[in-house]
C-alpha positions, 0 to 999 in steps of 0.5 A: 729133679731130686731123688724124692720127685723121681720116686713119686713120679716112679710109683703114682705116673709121671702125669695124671693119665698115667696115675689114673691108669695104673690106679684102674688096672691095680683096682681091675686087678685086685678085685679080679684076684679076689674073685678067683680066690685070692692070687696064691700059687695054684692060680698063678699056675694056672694063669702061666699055664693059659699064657704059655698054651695061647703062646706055643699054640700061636706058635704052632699055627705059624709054624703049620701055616694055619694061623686063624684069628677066630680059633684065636679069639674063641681060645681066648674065650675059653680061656675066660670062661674058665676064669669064670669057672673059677670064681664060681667054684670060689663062690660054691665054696663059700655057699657050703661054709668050706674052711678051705677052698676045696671046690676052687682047688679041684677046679684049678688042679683039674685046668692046670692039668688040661692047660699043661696037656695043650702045652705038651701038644703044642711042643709036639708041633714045634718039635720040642722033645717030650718023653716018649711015654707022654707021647703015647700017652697023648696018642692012646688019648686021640685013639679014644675020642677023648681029645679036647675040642682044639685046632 
């Protein structure tokens, strides 16, 4: 095989299955991008952010003994419903005429900053270290009832 044939065969599949499923999931992928307002950092954020909560929350079910596939499956759930938060917000933005996307940006700020609390609570469980102040913070929140809905 020369160097030509294995760079196709590295960019479009090796066979025809391979090439129809990375031309789906480029097609699901742009479009979802589009939908949420364009793949920008604050949403690339956001995403790491989701990924890294299921994976320390997965983590600290292990870790407690109290691994429950329903509390998994609805936080995925969550997880897509705000996705779908987002792409309203993308659409609300362009309802009113906004030049720049304030209602996406207030909406991706607001669940990178719930994301990142799940995933500073999600290290208390696997004690990681978390500055004591965070703790406190976190604490005086679970002492309000304002605590968010989780395991």
């Amino acid at each position: 095989m020369n160097i030509g044939q294995l760079l196709i065969s590295a960019a479009v599949g090796a066979s025809a299955k391979e090439t129809a499923f990375g031309g789906a999931v480029a097609a699901i992928g742009t479009t979802t991008a589009a939908y949420l307002g364009g793949w920008d950092i604050a949403l690339r954020l956001l995403v790491f952010c989701m990924v890294a909560d299921y994976i320390t929350g997965l983590l600290g079910a292990l870790k407690l003994k109290k691994l429950n596939s329903e509390v998994m499956f609805w936080g995925g759930v969550r997880k897509g419903v705000v996705l779908q938060v987002i792409a309203l917000c993308v659409l609300l933005d362009q309802f009113v005429g906004n030049e720049s996307p304030v209602f996406r940006t207030i909406a991706l700020y607001f669940y990178i900053g719930r994301e990142g609390l799940s995933i500073i609570e999600n290290l208390g469980v696997l004690n990681v270290w978390v500055p004591q102040a965070i703790k406190e913070r976190l604490q005086q929140l679970n002492r309000s009832g304002n605590q968010h809905d989780r395991p």
